[in-house]
DOZABA-239718 format. One line per field, with one value per atom (N, C-alpha, C): atom name; x, y, z; residue in one letter; residue number from 1. Coordinates in Angstrom, 3 decimals. Layout:
! DOZABA-239718
atomo = [CA,...]
u = [X,...]
v = [Y,...]
w = [Z,...]
residuo = [a,...]
num = [NUM,...]
END
This chain:
! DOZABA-239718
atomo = [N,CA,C,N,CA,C,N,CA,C,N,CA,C,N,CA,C,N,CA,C,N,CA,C,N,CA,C,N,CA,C,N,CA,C,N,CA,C,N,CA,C,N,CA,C,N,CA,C,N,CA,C,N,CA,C,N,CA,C,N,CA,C,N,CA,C,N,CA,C,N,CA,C,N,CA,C,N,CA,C,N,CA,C,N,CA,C,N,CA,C,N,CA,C,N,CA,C,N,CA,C,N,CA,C,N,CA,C,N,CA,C,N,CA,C,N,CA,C,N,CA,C,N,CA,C,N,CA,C,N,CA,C,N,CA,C,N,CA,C,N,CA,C,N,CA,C,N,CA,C,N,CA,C,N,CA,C,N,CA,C,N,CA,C,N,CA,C,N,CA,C,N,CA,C,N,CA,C,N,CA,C,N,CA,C,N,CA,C,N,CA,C,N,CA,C,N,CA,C,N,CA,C,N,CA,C,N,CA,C,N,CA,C,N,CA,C,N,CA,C,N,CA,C,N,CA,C,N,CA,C,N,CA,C,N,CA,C,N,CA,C,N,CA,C,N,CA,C,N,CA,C,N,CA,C,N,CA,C,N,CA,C,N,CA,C,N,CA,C,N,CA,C,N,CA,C,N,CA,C,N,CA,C,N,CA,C,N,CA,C,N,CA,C,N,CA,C,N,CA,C,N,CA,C,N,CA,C,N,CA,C,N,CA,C,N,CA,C,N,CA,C,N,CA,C,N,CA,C,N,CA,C,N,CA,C,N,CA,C,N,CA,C,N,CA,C,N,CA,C,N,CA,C,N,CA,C,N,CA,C,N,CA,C,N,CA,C,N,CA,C,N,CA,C,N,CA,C,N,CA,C,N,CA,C,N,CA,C,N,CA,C,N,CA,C,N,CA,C,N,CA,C,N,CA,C,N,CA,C,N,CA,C,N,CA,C,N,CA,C,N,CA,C,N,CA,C,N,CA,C,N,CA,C,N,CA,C,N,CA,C,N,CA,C,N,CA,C,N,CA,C,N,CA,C,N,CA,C,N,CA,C,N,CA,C,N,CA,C,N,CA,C,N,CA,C,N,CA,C,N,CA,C,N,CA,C,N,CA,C,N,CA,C,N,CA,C,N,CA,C,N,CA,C,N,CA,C,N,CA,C,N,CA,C,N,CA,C,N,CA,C,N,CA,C,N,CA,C,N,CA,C,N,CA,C,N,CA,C,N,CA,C,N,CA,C,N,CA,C,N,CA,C,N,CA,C,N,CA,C,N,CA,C,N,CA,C,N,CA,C,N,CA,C,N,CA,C,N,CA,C,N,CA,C,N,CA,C,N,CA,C,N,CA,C,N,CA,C,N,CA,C,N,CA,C,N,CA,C,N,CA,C,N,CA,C,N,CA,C,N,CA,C,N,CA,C,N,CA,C,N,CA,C,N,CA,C,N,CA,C,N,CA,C,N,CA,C,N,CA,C,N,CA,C,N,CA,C,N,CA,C,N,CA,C,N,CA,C,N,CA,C,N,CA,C,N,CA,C,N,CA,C,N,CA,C,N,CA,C,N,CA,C,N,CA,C,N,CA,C,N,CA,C,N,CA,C,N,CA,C,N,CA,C,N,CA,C,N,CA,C,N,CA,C,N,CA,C,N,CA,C,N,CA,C,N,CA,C,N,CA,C,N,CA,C,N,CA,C,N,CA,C,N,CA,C,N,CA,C,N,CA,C,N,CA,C,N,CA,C,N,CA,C]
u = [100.759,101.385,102.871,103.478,104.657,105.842,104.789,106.149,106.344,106.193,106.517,107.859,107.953,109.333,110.165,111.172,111.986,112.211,111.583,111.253,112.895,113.935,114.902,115.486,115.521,116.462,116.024,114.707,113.638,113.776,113.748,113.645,115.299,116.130,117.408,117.561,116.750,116.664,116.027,114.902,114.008,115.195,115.589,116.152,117.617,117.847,119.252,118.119,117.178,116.400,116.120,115.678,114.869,115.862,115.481,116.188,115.702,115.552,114.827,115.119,116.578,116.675,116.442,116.547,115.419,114.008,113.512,112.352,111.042,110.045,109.521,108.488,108.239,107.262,108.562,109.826,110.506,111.401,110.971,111.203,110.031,108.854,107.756,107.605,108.461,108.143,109.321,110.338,111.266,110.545,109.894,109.374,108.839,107.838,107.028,107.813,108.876,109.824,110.038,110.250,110.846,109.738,108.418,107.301,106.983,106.948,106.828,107.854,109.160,109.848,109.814,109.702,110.031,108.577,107.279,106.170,105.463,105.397,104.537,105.025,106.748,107.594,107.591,107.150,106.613,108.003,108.201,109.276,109.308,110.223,110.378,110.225,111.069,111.024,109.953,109.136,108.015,106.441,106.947,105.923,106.103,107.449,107.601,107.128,107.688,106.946,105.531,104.840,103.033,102.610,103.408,103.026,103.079,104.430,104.739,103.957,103.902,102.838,101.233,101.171,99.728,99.496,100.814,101.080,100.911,101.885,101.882,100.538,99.382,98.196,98.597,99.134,99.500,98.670,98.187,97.464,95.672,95.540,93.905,93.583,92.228,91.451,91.897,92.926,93.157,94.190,93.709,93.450,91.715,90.555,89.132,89.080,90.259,90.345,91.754,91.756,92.990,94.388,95.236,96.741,97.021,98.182,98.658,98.920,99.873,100.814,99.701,99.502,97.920,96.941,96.663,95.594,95.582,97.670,98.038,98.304,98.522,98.541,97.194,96.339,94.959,93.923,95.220,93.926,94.649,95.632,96.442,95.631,95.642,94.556,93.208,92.288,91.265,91.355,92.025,92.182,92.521,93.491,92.864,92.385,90.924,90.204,88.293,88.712,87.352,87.028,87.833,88.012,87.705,88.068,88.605,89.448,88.906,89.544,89.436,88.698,88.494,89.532,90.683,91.701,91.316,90.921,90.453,91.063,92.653,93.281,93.645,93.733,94.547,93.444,92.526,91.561,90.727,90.512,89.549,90.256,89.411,89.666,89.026,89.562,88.920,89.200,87.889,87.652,87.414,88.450,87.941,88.205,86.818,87.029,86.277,86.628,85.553,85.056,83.929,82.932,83.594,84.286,84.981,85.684,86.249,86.921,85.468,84.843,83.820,82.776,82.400,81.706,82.395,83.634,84.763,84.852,84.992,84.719,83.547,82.606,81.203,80.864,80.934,81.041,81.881,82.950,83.495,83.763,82.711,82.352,81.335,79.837,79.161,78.976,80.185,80.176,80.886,81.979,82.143,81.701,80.459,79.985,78.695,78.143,77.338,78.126,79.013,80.095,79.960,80.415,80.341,78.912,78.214,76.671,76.023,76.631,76.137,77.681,78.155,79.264,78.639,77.832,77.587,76.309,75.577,74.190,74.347,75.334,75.795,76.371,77.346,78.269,76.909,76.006,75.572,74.827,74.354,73.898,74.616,76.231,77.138,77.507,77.752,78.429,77.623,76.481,75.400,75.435,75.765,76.160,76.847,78.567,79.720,79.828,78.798,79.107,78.211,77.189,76.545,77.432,77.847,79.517,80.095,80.788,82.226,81.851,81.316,81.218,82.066,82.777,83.681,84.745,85.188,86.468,86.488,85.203,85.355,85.973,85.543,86.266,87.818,88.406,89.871,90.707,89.624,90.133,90.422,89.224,89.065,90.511,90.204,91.465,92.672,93.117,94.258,94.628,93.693,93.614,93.922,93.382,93.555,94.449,95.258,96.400,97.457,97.892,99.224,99.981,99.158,99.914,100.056,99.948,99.710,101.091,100.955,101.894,103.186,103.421,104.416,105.159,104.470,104.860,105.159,104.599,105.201,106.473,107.020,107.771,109.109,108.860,109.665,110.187,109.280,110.032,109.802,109.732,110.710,112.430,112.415,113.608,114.641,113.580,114.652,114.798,113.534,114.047,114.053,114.040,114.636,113.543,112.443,111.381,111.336,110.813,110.320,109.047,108.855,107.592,105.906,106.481,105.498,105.048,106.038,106.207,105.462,105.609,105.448,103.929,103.320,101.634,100.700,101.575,100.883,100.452,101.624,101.967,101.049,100.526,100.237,98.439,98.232,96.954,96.361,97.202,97.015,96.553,98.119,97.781,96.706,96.246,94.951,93.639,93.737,92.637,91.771,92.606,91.574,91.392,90.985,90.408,90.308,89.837,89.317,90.314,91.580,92.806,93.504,93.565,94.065,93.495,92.484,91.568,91.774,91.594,91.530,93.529,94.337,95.784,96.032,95.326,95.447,94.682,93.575,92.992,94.148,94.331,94.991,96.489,97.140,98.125,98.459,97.143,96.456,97.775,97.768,98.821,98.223,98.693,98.052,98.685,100.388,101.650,101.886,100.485,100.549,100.055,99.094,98.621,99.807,100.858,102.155,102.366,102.414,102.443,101.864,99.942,99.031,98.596,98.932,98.063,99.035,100.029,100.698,100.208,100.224,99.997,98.661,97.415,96.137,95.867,96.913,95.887,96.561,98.153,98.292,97.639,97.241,96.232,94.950,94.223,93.196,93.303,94.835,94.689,95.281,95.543,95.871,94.692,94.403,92.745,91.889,91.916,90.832,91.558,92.966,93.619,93.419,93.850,94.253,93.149,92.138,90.891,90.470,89.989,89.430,90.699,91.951,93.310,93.037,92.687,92.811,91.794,90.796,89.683,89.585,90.375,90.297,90.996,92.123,93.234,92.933,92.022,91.377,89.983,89.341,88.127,88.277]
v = [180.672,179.473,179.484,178.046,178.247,178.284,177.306,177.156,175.829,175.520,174.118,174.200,172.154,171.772,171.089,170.937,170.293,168.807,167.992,166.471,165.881,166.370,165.699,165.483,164.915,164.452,164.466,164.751,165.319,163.776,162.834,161.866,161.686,162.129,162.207,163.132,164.543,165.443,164.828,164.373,164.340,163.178,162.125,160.909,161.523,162.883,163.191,164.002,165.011,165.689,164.685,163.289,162.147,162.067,161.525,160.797,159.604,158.871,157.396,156.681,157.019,156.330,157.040,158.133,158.937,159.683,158.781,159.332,158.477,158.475,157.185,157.643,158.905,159.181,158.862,160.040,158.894,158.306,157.144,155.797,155.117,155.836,155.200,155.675,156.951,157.619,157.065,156.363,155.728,154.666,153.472,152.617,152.848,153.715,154.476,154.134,154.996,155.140,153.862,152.629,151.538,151.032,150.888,150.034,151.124,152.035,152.827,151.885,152.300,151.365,149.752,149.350,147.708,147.411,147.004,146.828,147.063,148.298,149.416,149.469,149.406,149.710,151.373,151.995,153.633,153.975,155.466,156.215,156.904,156.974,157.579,158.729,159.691,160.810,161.421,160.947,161.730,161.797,160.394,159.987,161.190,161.138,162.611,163.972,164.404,165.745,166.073,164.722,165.153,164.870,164.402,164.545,165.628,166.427,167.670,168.959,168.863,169.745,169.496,168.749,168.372,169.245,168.492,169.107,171.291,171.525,173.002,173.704,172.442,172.977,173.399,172.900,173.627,172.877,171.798,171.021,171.606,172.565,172.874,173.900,173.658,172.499,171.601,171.715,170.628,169.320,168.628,167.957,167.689,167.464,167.010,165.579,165.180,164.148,163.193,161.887,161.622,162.302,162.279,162.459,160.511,161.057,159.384,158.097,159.054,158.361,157.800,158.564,158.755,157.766,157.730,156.984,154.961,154.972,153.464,153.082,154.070,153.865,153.467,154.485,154.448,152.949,152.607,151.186,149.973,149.837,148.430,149.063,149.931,149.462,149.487,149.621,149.408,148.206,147.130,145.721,145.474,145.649,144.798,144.867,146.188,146.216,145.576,146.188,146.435,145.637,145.384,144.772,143.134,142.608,141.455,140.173,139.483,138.564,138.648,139.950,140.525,141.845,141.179,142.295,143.681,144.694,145.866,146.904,146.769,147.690,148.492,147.537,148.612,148.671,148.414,148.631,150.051,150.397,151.091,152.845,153.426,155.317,155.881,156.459,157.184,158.871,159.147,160.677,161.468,160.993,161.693,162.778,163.250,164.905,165.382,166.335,166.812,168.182,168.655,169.138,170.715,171.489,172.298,172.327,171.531,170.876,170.930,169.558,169.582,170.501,171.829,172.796,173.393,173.780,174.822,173.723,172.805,172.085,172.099,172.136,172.153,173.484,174.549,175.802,176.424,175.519,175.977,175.074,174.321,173.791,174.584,174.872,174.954,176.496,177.355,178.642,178.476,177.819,177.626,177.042,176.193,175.767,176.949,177.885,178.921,179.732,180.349,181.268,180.973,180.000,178.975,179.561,178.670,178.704,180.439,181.722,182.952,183.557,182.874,183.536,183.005,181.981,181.078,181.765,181.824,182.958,184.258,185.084,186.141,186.661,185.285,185.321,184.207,183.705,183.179,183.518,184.712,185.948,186.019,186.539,187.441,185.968,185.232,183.856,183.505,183.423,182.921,184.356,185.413,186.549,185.987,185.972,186.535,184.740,183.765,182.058,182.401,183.488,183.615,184.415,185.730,186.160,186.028,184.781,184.648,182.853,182.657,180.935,180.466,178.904,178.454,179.112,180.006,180.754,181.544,181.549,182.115,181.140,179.658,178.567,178.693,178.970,179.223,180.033,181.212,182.248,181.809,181.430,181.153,180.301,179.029,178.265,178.641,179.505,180.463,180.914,181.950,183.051,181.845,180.968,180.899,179.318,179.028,178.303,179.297,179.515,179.824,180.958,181.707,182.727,181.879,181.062,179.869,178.900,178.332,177.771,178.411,179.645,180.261,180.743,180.905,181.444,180.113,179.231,177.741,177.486,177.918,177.312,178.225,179.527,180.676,180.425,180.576,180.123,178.886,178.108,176.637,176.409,176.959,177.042,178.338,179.353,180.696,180.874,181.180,181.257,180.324,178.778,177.868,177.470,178.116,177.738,176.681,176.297,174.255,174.404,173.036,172.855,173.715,173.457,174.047,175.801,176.376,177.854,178.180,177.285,177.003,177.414,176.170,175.675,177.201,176.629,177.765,179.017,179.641,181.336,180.889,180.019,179.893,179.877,179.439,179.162,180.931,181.277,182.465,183.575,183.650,184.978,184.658,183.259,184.033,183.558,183.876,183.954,182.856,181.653,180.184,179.693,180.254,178.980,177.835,177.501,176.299,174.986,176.004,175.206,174.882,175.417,175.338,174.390,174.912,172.980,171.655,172.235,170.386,170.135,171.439,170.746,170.027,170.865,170.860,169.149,168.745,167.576,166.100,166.687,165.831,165.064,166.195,165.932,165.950,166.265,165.837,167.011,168.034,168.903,170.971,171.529,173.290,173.617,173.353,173.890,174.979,174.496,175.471,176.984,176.965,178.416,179.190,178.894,179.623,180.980,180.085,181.527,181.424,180.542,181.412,182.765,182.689,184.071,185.360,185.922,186.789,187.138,186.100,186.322,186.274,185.151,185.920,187.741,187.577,189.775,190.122,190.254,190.728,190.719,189.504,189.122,189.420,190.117,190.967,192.065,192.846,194.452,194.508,193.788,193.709,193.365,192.766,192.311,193.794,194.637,195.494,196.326,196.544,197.669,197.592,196.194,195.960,196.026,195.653,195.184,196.452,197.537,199.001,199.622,199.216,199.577,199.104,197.814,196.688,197.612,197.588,198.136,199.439,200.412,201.474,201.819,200.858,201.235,200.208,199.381,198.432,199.844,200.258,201.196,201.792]
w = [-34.594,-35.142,-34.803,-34.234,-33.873,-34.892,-35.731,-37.014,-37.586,-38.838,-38.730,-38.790,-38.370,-37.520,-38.738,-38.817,-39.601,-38.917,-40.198,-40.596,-40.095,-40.815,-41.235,-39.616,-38.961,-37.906,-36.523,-37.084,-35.464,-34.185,-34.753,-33.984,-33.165,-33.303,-32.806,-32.163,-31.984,-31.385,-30.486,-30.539,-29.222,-28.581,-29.087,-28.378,-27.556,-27.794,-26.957,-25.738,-26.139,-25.392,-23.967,-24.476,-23.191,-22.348,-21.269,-19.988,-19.182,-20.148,-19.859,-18.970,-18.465,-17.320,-15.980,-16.171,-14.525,-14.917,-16.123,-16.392,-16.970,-16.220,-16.847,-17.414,-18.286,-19.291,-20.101,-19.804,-21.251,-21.910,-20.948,-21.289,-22.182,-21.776,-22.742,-23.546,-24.050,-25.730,-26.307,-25.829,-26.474,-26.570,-25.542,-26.027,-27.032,-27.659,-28.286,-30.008,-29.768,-30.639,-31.436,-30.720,-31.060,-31.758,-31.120,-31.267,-32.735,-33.721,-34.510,-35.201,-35.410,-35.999,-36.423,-35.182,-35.034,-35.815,-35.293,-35.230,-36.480,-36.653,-37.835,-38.677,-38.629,-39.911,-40.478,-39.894,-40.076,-39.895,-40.388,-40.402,-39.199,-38.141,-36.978,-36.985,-38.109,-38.283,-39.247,-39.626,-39.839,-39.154,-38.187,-36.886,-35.908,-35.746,-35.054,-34.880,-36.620,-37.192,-37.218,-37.965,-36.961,-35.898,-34.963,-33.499,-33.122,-33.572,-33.012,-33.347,-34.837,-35.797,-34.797,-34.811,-34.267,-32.691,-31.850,-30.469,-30.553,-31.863,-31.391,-32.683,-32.603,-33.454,-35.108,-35.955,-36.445,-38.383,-37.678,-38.280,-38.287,-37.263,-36.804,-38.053,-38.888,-38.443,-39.708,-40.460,-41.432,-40.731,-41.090,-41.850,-41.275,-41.748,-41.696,-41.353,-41.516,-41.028,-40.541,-39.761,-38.832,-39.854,-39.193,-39.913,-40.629,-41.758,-41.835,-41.346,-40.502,-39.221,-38.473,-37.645,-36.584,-37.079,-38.400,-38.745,-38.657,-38.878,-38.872,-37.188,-36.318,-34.938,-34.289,-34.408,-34.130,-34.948,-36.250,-36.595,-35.909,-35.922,-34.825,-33.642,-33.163,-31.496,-31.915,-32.110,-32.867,-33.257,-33.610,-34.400,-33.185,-32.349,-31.145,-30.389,-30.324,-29.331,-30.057,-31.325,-31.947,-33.068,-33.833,-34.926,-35.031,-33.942,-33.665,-34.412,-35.275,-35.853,-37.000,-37.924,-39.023,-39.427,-40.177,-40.512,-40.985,-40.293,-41.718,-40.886,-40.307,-40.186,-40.935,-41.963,-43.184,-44.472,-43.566,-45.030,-44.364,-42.656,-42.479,-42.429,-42.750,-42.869,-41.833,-41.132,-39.613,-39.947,-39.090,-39.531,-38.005,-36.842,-35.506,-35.004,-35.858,-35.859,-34.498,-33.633,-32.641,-33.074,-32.503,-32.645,-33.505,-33.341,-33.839,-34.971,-35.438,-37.009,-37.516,-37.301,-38.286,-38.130,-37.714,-37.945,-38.717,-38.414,-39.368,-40.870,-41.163,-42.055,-43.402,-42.492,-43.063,-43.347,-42.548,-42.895,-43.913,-44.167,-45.371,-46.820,-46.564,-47.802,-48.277,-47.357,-47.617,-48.500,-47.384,-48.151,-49.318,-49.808,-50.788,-52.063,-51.997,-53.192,-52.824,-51.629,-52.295,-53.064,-52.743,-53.175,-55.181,-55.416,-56.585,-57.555,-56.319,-57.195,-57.358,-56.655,-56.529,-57.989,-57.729,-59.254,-60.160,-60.753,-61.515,-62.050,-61.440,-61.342,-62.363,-61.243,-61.989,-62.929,-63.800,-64.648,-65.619,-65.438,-66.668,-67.480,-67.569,-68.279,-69.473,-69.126,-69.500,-70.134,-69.516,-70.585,-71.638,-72.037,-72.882,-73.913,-73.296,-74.758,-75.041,-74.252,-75.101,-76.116,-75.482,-76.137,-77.696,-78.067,-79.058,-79.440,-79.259,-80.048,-80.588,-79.464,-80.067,-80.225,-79.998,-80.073,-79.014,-80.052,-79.000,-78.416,-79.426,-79.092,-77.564,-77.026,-75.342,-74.379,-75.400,-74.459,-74.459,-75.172,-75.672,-75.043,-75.130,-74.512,-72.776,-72.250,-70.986,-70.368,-71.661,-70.677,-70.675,-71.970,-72.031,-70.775,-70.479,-69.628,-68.063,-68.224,-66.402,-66.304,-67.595,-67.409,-67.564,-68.472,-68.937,-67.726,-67.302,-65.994,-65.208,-64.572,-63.578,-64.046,-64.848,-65.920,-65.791,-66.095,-66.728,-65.250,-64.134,-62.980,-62.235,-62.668,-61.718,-62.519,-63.866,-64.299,-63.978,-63.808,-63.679,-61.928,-61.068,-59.593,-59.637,-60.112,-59.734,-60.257,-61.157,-62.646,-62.580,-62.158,-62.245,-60.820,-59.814,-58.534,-57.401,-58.317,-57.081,-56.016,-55.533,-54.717,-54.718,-53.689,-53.250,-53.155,-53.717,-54.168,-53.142,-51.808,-51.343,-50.792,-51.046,-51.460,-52.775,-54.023,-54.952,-54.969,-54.707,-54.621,-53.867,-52.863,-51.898,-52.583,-53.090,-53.244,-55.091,-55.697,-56.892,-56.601,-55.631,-54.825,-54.411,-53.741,-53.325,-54.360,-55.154,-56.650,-56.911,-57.545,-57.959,-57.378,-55.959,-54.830,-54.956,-55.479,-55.499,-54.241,-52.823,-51.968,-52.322,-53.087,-53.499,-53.732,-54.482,-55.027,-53.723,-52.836,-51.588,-50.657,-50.452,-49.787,-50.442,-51.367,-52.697,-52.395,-52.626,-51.968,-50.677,-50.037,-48.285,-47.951,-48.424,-48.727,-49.166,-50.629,-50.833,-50.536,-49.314,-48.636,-47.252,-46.719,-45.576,-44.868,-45.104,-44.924,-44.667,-43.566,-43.911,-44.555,-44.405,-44.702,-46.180,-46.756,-48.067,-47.488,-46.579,-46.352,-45.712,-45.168,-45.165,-46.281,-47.335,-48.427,-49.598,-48.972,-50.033,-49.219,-47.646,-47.015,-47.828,-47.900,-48.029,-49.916,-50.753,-52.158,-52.180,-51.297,-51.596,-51.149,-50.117,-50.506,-51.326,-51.714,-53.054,-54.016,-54.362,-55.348,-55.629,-54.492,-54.225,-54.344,-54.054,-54.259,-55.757,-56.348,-57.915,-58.847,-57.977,-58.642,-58.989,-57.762,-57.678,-58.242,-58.299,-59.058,-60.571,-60.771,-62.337,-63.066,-62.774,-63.429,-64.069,-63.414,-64.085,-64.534,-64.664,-65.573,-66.465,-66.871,-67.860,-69.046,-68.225,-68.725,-69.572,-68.748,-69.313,-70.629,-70.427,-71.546,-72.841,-72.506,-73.602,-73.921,-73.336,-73.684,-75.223]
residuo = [x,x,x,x,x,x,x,x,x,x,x,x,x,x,x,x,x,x,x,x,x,x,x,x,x,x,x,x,x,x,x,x,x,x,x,x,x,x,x,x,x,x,x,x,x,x,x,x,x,x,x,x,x,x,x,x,x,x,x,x,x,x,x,x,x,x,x,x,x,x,x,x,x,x,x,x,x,x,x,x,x,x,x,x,x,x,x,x,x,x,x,x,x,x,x,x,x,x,x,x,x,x,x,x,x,x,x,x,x,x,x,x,x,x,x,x,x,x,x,x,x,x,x,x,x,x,x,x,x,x,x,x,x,x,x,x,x,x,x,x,x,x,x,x,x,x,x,x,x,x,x,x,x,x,x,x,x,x,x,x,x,x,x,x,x,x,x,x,x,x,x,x,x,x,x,x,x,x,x,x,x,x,x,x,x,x,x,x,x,x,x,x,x,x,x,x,x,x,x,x,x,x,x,x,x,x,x,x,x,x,x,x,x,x,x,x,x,x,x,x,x,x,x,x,x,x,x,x,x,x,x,x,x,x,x,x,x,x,x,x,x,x,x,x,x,x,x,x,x,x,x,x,x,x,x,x,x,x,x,x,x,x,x,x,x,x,x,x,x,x,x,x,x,x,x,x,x,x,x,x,x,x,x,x,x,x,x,x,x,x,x,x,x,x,x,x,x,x,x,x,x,x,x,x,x,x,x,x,x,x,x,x,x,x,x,x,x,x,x,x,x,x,x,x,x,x,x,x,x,x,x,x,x,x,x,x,x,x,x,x,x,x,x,x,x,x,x,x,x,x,x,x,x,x,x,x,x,x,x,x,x,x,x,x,x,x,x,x,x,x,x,x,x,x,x,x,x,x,x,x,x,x,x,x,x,x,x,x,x,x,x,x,x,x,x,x,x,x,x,x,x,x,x,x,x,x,x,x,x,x,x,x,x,x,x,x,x,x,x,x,x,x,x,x,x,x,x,x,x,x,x,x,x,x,x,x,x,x,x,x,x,x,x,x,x,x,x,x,x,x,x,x,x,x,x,x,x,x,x,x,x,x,x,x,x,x,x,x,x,x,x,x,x,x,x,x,x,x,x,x,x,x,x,x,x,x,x,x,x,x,x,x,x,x,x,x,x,x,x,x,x,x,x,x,x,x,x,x,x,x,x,x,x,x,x,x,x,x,x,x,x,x,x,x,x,x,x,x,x,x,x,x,x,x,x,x,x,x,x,x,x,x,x,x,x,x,x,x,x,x,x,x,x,x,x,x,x,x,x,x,x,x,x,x,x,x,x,x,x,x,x,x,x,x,x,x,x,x,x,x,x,x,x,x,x,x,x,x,x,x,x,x,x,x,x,x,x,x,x,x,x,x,x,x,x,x,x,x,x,x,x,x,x,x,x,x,x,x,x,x,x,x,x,x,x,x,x,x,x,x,x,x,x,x,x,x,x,x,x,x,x,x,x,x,x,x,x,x,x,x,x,x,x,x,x,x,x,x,x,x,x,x,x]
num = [1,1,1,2,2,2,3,3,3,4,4,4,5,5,5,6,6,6,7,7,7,8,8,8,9,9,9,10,10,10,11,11,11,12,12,12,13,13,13,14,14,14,15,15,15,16,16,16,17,17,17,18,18,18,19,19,19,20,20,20,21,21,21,22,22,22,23,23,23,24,24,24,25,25,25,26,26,26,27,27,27,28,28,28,29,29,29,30,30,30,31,31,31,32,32,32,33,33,33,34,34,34,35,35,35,36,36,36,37,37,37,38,38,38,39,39,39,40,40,40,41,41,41,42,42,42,43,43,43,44,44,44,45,45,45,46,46,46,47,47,47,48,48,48,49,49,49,50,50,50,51,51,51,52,52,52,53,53,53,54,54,54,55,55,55,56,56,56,57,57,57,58,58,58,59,59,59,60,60,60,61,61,61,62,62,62,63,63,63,64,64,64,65,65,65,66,66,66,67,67,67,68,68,68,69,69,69,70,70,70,71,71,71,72,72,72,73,73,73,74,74,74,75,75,75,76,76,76,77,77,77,78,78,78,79,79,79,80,80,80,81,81,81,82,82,82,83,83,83,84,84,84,85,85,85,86,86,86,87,87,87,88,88,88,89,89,89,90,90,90,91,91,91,92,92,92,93,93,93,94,94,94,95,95,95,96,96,96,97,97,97,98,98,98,99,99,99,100,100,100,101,101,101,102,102,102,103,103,103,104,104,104,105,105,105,106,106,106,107,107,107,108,108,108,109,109,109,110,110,110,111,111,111,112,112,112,113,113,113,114,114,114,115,115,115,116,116,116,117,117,117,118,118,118,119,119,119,120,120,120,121,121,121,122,122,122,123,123,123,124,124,124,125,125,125,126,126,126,127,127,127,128,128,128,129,129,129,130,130,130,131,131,131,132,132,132,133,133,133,134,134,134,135,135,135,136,136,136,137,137,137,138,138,138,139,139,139,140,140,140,141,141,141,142,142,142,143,143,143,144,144,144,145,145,145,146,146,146,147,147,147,148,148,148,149,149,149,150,150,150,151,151,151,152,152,152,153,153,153,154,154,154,155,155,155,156,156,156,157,157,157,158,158,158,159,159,159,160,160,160,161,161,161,162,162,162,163,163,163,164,164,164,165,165,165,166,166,166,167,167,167,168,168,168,169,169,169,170,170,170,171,171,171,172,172,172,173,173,173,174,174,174,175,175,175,176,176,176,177,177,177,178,178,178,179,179,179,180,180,180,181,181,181,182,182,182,183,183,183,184,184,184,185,185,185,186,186,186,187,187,187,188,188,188,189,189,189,190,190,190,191,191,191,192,192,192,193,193,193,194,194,194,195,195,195,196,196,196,197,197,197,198,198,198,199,199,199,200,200,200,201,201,201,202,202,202,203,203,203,204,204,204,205,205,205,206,206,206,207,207,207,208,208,208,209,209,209,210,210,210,211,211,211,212,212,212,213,213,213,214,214,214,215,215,215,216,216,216,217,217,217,218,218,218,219,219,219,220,220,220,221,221,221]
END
């Protein structure tokens, strides 16, 4: 991965980079440029950043489906190739995934709701004791237990050490080894940029896992 690029001014970089007048690819990414602006009304500089993200892969295989930008470019030609005199540029959602995304896609849904349904199995034994036990109070306990560390650590590096938001998510995704929380982010912001630093806090979060757990245990025994 090369790195993601910084949003803020990218389109002024590339526009000193061109040579439009002894160059006639670009002259047409300036055309490019204008017709983004003028036309679309889209932000230059973030049309930019997922072109570029996209260009050095950095998007593979998320987003499952088109980028934002990408998606309002790709429906104006489509409306005037396909569409015809029926507006549903801005009504239609395109998903042009090739053959590699959507295997890596599907493969990791699928292992993830087995994953799900084989914890669910194994833990519903043990849940149907400790719910005759303790009653509701396991519910209590539960949501305790898997808000408030979550909670208390989003509130501590945002407040005490300043993190941005997506250091934030990421590294909160990771500790406590939610895949899950990480797709449903990565989804809903049509963005990888969180796995940056859930990879480094999910293995922490695994060798604390396997450490802490028979600690926890013993000194509760």
């Amino acid at each position: 991965m090369a790195g993601y690029v910084e949003t803020t001014g990218i389109r002024e970089r590339l526009e000193a980079f061109l040579d439009p007048d002894d160059n006639r690819e670009d002259k047409f990414l300036e055309d490019v440029l204008t017709y983004i602006k003028d036309d679309l009304h889209l932000d230059q500089d973030d049309v930019v950043a997922e072109m570029t993200n996209g260009i050095i892969v950095n998007n593979y295989p998320v987003s499952s489906r088109v980028l934002r930008n990408s998606e309002v470019i790709l429906n104006q030609y489509l409306q005037s190739t396909l569409y015809g005199k029926t507006k549903l540029a801005n009504k239609i959602e395109l998903f042009p995934t090739e053959g590699g995304t959507a295997a890596i896609v599907l493969l990791k849904s699928l292992g993830l709701n087995l994953f799900i349904a084989v914890v669910g199995l194994q833990a519903g034994s043990g849940f149907v004791t400790a719910l005759k036990e303790m009653g509701w109070l396991v519910f209590v306990i539960g949501v305790l237990v898997s808000i408030l560390p979550h909670l208390l650590t989003l509130l501590f590096s945002r407040f005490v050490l300043k993190m941005n938001i997506v250091d934030n998510i990421g590294s909160l995704c990771g500790s406590g080894t939610i895949t899950a929380a990480l797709n449903a982010v990565n989804a809903e912001t049509d963005s990888s940029v969180f796995a940056l630093s859930y990879t480094p806090t999910y293995a922490l979060g695994n060798i604390f896992l396997t450490v802490m757990a028979p600690l926890v245990v013993a000194i509760l025994a």
